[in-house]
TITIPA-927670 format. One record per residue (C-alpha): residue in three letters; x, y, z. Coordinates in steps of 0.001 Angstrom, whole numbers. Layout:
BEGIN
(site 'ALA'; (X; Y; Z))
...
***
This chain:
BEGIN
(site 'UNK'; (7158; 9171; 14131))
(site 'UNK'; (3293; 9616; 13936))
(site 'UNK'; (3002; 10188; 10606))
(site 'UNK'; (4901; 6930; 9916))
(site 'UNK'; (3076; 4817; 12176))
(site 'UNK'; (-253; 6406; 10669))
(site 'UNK'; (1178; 5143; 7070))
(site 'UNK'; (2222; 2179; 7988))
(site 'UNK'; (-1162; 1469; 9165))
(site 'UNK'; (-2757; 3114; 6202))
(site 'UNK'; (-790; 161; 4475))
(site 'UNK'; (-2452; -2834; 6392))
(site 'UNK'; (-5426; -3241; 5126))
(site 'UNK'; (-3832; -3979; 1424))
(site 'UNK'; (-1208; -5937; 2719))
(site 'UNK'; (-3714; -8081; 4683))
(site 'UNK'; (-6135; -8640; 1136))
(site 'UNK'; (-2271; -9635; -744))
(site 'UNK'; (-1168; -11504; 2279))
(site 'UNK'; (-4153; -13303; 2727))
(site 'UNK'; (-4774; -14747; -1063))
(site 'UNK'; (-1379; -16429; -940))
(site 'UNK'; (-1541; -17897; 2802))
(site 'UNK'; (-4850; -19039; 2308))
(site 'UNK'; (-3949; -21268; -1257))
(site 'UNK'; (-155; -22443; 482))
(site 'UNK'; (-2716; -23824; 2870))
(site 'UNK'; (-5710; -25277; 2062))
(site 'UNK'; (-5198; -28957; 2608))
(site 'UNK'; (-3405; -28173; 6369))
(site 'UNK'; (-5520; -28410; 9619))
(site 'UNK'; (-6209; -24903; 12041))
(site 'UNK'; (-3358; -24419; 13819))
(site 'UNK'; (-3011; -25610; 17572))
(site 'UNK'; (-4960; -23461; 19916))
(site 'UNK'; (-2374; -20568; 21622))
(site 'UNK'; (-3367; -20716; 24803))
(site 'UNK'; (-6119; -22773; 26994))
(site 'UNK'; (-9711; -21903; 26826))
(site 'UNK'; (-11147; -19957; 29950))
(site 'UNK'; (-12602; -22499; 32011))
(site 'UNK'; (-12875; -20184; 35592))
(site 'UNK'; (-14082; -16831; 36329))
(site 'UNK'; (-11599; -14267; 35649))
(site 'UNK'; (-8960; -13660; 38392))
(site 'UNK'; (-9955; -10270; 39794))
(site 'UNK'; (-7772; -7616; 40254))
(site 'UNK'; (-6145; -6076; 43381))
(site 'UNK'; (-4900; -2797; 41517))
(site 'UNK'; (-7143; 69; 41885))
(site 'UNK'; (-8224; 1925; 39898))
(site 'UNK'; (-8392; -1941; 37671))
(site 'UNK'; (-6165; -2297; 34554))
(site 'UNK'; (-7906; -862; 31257))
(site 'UNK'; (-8355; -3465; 29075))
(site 'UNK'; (-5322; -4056; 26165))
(site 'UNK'; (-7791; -3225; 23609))
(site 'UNK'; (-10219; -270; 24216))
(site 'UNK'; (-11583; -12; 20527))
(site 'UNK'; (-14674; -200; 19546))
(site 'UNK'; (-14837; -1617; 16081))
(site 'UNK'; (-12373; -3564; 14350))
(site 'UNK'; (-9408; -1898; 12646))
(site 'UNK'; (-8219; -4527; 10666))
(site 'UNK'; (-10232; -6996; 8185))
(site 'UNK'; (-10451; -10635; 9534))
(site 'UNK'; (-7980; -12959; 8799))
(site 'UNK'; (-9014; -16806; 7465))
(site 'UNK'; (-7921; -18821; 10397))
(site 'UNK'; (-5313; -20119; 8246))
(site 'UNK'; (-3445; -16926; 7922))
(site 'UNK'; (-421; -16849; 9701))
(site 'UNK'; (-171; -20587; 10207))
(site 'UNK'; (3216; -21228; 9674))
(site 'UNK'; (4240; -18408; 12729))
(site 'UNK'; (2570; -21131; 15019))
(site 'UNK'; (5366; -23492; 16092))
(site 'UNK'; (4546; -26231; 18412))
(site 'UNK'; (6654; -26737; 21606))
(site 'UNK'; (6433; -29552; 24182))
(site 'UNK'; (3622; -29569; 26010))
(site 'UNK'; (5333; -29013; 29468))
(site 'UNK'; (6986; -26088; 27833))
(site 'UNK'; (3907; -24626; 26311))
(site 'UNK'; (2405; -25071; 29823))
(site 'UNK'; (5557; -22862; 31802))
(site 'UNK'; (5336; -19994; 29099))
(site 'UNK'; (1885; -19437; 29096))
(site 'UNK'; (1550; -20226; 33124))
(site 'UNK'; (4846; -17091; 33370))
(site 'UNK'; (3050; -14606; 31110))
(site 'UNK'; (-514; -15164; 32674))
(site 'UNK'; (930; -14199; 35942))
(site 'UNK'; (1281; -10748; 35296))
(site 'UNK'; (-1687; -8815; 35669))
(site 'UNK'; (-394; -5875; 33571))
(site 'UNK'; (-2383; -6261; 30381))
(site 'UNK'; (-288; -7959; 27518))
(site 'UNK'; (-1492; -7483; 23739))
(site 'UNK'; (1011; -10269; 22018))
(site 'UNK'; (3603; -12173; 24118))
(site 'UNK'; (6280; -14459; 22641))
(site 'UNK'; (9464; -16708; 23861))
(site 'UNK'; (12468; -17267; 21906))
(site 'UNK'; (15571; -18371; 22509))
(site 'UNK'; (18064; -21401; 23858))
(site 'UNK'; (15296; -21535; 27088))
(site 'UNK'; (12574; -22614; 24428))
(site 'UNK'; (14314; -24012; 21012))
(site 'UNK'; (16911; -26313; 20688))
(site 'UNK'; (20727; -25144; 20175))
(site 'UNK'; (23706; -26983; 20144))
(site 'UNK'; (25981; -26244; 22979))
(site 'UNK'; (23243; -25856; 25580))
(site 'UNK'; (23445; -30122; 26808))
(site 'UNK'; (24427; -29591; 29378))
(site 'UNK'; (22091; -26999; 30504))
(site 'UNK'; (19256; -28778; 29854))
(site 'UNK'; (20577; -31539; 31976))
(site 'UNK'; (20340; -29539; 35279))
(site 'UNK'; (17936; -26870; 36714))
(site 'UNK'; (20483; -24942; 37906))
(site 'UNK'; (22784; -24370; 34278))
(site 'UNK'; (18822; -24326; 32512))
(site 'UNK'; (18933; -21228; 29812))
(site 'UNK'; (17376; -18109; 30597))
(site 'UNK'; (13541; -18067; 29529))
(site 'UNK'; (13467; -14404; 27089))
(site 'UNK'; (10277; -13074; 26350))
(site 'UNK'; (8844; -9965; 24789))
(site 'UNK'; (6098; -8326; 25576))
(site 'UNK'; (4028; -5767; 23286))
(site 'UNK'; (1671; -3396; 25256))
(site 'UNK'; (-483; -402; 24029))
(site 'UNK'; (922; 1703; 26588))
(site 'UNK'; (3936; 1555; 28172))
(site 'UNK'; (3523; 4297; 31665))
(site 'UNK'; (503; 2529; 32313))
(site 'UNK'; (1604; -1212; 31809))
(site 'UNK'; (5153; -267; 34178))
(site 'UNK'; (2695; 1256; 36840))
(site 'UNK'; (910; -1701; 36951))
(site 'UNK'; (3853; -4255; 36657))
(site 'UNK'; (5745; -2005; 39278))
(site 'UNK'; (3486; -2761; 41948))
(site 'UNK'; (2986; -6108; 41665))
(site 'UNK'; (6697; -6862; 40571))
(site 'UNK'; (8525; -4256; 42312))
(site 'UNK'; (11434; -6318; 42640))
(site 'UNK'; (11786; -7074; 38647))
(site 'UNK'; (13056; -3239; 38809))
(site 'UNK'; (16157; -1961; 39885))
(site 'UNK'; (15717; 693; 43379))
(site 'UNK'; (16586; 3420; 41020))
(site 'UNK'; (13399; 2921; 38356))
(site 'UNK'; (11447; 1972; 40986))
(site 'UNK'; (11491; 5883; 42720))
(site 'UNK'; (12196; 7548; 39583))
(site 'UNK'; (8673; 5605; 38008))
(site 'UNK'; (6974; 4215; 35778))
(site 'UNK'; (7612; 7660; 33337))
(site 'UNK'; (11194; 7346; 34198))
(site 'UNK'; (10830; 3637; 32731))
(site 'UNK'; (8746; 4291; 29802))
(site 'UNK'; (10889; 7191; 28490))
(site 'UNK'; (13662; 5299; 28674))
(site 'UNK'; (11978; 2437; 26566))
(site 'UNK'; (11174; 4889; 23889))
(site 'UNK'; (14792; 4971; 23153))
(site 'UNK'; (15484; 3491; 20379))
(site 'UNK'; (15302; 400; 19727))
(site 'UNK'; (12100; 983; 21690))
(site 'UNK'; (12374; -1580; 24534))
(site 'UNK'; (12642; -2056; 28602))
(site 'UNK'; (14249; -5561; 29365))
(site 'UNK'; (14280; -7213; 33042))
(site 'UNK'; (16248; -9195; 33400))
(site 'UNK'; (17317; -12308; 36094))
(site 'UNK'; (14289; -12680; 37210))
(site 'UNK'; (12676; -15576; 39014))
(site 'UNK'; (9385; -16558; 37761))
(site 'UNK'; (7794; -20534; 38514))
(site 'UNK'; (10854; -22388; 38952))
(site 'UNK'; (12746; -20602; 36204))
(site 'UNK'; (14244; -17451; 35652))
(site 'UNK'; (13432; -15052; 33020))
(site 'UNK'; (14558; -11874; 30413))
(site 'UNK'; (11444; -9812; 29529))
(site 'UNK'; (11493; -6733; 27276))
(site 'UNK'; (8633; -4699; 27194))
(site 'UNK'; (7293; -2694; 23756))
(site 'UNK'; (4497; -1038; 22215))
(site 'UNK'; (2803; -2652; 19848))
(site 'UNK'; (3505; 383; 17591))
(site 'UNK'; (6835; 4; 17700))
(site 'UNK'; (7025; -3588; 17159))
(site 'UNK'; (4741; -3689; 14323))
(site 'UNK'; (6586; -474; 12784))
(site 'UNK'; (10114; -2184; 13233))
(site 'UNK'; (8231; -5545; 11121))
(site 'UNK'; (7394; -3581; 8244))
(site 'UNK'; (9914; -564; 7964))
(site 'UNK'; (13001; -2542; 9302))
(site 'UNK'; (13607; 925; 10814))
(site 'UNK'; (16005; -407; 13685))
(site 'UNK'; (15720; -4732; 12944))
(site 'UNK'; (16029; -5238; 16872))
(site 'UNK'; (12861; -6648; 16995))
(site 'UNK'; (12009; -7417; 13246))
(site 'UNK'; (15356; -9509; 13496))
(site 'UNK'; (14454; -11637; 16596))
(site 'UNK'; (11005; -12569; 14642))
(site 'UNK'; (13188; -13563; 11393))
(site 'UNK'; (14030; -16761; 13869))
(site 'UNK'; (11785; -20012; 15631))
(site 'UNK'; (9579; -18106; 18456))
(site 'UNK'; (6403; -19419; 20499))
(site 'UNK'; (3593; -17200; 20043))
(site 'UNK'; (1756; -16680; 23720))
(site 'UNK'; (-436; -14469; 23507))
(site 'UNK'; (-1655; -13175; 19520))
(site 'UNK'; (-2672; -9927; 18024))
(site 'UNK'; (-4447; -10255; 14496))
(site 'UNK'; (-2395; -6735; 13928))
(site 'UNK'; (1241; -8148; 14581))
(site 'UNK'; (452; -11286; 13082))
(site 'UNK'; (77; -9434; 9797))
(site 'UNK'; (3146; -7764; 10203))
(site 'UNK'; (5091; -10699; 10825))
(site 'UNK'; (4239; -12143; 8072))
(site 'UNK'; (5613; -9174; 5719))
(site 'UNK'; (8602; -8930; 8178))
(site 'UNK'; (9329; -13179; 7452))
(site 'UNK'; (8609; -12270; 3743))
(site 'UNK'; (11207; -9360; 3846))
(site 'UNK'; (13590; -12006; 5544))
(site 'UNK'; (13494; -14190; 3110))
(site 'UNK'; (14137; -12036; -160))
(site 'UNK'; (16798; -10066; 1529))
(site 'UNK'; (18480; -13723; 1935))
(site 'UNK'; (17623; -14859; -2059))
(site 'UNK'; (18852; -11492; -3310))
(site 'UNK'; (22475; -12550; -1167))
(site 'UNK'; (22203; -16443; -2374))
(site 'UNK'; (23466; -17326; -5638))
(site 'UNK'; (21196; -19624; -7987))
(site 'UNK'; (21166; -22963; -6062))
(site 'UNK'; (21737; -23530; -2769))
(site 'UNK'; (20723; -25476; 55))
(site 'UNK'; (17370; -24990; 2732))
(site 'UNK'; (20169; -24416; 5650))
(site 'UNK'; (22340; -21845; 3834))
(site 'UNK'; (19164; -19853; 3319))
(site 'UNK'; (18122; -20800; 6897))
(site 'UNK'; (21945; -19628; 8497))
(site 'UNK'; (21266; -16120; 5553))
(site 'UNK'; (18592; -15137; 7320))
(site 'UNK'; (19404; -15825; 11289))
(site 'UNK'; (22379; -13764; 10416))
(site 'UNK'; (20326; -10658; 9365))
(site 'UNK'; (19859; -9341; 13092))
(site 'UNK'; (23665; -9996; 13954))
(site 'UNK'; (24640; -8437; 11239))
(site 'UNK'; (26238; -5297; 12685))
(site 'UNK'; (25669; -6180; 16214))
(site 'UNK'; (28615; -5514; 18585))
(site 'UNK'; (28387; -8090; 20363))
(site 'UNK'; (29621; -10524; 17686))
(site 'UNK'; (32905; -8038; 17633))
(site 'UNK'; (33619; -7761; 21141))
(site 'UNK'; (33799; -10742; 23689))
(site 'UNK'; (29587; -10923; 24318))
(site 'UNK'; (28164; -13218; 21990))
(site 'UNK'; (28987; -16542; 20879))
(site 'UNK'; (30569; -16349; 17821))
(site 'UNK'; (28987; -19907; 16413))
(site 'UNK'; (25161; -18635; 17686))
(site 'UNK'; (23707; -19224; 14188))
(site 'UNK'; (24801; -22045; 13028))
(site 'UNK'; (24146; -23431; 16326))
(site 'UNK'; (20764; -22566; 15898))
(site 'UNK'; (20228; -23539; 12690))
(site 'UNK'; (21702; -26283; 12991))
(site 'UNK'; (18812; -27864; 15816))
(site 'UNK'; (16017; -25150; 14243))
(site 'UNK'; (16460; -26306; 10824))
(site 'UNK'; (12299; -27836; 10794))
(site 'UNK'; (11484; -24843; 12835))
(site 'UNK'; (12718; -22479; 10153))
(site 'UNK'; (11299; -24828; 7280))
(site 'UNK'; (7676; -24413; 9045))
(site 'UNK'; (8015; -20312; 9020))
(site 'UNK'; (9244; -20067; 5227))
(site 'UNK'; (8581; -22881; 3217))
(site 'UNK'; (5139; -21733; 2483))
(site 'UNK'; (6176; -18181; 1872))
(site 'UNK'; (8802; -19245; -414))
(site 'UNK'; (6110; -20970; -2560))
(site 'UNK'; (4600; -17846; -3574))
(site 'UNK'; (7742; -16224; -4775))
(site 'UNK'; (8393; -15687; -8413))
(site 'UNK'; (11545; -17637; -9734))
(site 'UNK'; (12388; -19868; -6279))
(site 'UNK'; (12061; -23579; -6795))
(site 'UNK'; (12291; -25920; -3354))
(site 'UNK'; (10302; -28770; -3299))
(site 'UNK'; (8055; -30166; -474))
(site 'UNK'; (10546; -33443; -273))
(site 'UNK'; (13998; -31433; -786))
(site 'UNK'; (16515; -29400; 1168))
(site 'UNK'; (17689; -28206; -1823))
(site 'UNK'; (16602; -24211; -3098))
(site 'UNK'; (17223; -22807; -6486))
(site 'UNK'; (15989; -19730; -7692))
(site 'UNK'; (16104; -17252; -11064))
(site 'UNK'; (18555; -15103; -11062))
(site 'UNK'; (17876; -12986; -13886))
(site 'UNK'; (18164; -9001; -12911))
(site 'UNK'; (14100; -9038; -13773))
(site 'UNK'; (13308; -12021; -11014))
(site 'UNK'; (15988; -10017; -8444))
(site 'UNK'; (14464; -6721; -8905))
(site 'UNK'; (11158; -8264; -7981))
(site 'UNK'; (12792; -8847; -4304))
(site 'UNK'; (14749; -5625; -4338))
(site 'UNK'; (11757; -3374; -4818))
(site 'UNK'; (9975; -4771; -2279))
(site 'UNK'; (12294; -4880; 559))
(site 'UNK'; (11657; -2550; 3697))
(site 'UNK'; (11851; 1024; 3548))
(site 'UNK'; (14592; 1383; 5511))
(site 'UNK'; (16454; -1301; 3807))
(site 'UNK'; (15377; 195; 121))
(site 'UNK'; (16479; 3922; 1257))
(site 'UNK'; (19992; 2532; 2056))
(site 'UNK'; (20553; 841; -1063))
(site 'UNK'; (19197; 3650; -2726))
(site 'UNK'; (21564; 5786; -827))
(site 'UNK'; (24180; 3739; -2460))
(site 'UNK'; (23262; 3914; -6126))
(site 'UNK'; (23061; 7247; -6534))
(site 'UNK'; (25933; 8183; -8467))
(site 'UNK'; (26551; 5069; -10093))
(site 'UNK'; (24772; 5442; -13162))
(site 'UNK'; (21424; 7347; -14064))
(site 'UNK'; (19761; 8833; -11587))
(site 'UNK'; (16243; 6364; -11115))
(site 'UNK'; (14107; 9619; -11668))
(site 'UNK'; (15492; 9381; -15513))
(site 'UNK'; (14312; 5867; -16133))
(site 'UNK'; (13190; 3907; -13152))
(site 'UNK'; (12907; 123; -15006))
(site 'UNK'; (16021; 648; -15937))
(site 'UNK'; (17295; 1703; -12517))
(site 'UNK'; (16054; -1656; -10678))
(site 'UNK'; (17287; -3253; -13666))
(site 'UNK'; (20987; -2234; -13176))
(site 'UNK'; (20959; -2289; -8782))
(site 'UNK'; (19340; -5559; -9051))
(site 'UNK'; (21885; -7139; -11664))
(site 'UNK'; (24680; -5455; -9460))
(site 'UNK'; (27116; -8539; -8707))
(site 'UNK'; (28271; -6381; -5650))
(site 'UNK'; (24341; -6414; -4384))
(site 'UNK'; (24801; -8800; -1868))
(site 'UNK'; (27787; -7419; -608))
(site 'UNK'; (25974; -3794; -548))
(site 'UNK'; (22760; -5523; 1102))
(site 'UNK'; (25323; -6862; 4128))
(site 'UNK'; (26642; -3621; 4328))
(site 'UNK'; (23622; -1402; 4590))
(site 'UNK'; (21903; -3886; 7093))
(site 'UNK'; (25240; -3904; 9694))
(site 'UNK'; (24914; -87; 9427))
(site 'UNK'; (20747; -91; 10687))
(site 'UNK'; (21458; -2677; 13023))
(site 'UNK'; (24807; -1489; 14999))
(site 'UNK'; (23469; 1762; 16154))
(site 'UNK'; (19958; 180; 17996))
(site 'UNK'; (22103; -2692; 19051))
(site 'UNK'; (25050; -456; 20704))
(site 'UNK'; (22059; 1639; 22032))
(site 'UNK'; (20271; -1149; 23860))
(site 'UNK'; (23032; -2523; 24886))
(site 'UNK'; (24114; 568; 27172))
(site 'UNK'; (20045; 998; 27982))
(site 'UNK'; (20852; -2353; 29653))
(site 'UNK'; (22601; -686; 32511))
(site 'UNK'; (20010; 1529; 33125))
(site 'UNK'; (17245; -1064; 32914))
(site 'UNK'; (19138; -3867; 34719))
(site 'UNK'; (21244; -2119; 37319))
(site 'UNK'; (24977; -2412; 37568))
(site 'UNK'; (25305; -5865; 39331))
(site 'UNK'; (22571; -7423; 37131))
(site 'UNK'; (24326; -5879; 34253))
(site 'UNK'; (27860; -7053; 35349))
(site 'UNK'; (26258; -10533; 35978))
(site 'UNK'; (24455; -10308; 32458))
(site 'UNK'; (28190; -9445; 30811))
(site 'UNK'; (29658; -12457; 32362))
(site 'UNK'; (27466; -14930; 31189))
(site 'UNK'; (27587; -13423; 27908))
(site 'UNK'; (31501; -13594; 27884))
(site 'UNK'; (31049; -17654; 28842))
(site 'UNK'; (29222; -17963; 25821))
(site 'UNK'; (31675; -15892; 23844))
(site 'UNK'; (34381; -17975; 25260))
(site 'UNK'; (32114; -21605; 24855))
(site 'UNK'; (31820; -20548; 21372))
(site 'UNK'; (35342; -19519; 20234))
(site 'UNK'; (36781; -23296; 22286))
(site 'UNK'; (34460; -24540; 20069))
(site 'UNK'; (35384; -23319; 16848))
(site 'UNK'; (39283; -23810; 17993))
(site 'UNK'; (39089; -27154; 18634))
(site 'UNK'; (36498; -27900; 15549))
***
């Protein structure tokens, strides 16, 4: 696990200098993004923790090169003010130190189904956040004693080791959940920022590498993760081309790539999900998702979608695909590879040849489903049962039941539709 991490930050510096050439053309005639969070205008809230909280970033010089304020400006998706104002007023509450915070979900985007909710407080979506930290003993000691009651009784004397050795489980996270926060109530998981930014580029579990394929309101930024994400979108979207046929349109590519993380998830088998979740969210995300990929689209070889059209078409030729397929994730890439081994020359023998003939595969799509539902049901399955542990039985059994309503909502609706 250390020696990946190690080469996956070996990696960033080059993927920052590659990154940053094409965000910086795809954006030279559009403003700096919106400011994340208000400028300090008072004297720093002082702790009541002793010893204090280390700070969330004790280096000393800078491990990454800077990044043209432009970089990254399509992860930046604007919110009502009101709502900006509620997520950043939750996650500067907690006095733990946070290195990159973001919301996602029904609670902050639009999704069709949830009219109701938003019509009264008390039906109003769960707020879900995440949280990256540098480390996760200390961050739960802190967060323990000034939120003991976001923990169940049995974390809270087992500890915060008890609690951070259960988050390194894979997928790597601790969720609380039902928990009321300024009005609202609120789902937090709680990561390491190696984790996160390992899942972005490896695509070793897609928990959280899936969640950031989707619309989510940056909090609090890291220039590290914000690199990341931006391979991690870029990954998204050539996984979807290579499973699109020549033309198509900006929502079937939009509803391609939602579907990555539920690909594989058991919750979309048994009764726990709603079964219509994507094209519910695509279908009230749709500018959301424009504003992450459009620009990274641009600086794809072969993809044609115009700044005034909804319409995408793309080269199809088994050169153009194998210029996706070899630069998918590594866990992604070892999977397919896993499956083309015995179905012609080995790649050792002639290796243009062997992208040539997996990329021009008409089964690749099929094979790229396939291989993604198998790296995303085990971390799924595994969180899933974490959830007990984290949550407690009657949050859990109160989690399940609104889950089922939503399975339920969902299959009325595509009954009656």
């Amino acid at each position: 696990m250390l020696s990946s991490t190690r080469s996956s930050a070996r990696r960033l510096p080059c993927l920052a200098r590659s990154l940053t050439t094409d965000s910086t053309t795809a954006n030279q005639t559009i403003p700096p993004p919106l400011p994340l969070s208000k400028p300090e205008t008072s004297k720093p809230r002082q702790s009541r923790l002793y010893p204090r909280p280390r700070p969330a970033i004790p280096h000393h010089h800078q491990a990454l090169p800077t990044l043209p304020p432009t970089f990254g400006q399509n992860q930046v998706l604007r919110v009502p003010d009101s709502t900006r104002a509620l997520l950043e007023n939750i996650v500067g509450s907690f006095e733990a130190p946070i290195r990159y915070a973001f919301a996602y979900g029904s609670g902050v985007f639009d999704q069709a189904g949830y009219e109701k909710q938003k019509g009264s407080n008390d039906d109003r979506p769960m707020l879900d956040f995440i949280f990256a930290v540098t480390h996760s003993d200390h961050w739960h000691s802190i967060n323990m004693q000034q939120h003991p009651g976001h923990y169940p009784l049995h974390a809270r004397v087992l500890g915060s080791s008890f609690v951070s050795k259960v988050q390194e489980l894979s997928p790597g996270l601790w969720f609380n959940t039902f928990v009321p926060m300024k009005g609202v109530t609120i789902k937090y998981g709680v990561t390491t920022v190696d984790t996160l930014c390992a899942d972005l580029l490896n695509w070793r579990t897609l928990y959280l590498a899936g969640r950031m394929h989707k619309p989510l309101r940056i909090i609090k930024d890291d220039a590290r993760v914000r690199l990341t994400q931006q391979v991690n979108l870029t990954s998204a979207l050539r996984t979807a081309l290579l499973m699109l046929p020549e033309s198509f349109t900006q929502r079937e590519l939009f509803a391609a790539i939602a579907g990555i993380s539920y690909s594989g998830d058991p919750r979309m088998v048994l009764p726990a999900e709603n079964r219509g979740k994507v094209e519910n969210m695509v279908s009230r995300q749709e500018e959301q998702f424009r504003e992450l990929y459009w620009r990274l689209a641009q600086g794809l070889p072969g993809v044609r979608w115009a700044a005034s059209s909804t319409k995408v078409e793309q080269d199809t030729s088994p050169h153009a695909r194998a210029a996706h397929l070899k630069k998918l994730p590594d866990e992604l890439l070892k999977h397919v590879h896993g499956r083309a081994e015995g179905r012609g020359p080995p790649r050792e023998a002639d290796e243009s040849a062997y992208w040539l003939r997996v990329a021009g595969d008409k089964d690749l799509p099929a094979i790229l489903n396939s291989e993604i539902s198998k790296i995303v049901r085990y971390p799924a399955t595994a969180q899933s049962l974490k959830g007990i542990v984290s949550a407690g039985m009657a949050k859990s059994a109160r989690y399940s039941v609104a889950k089922v309503s939503k399975w339920w909502k969902g299959r009325s609706s595509t009954s009656s539709s």
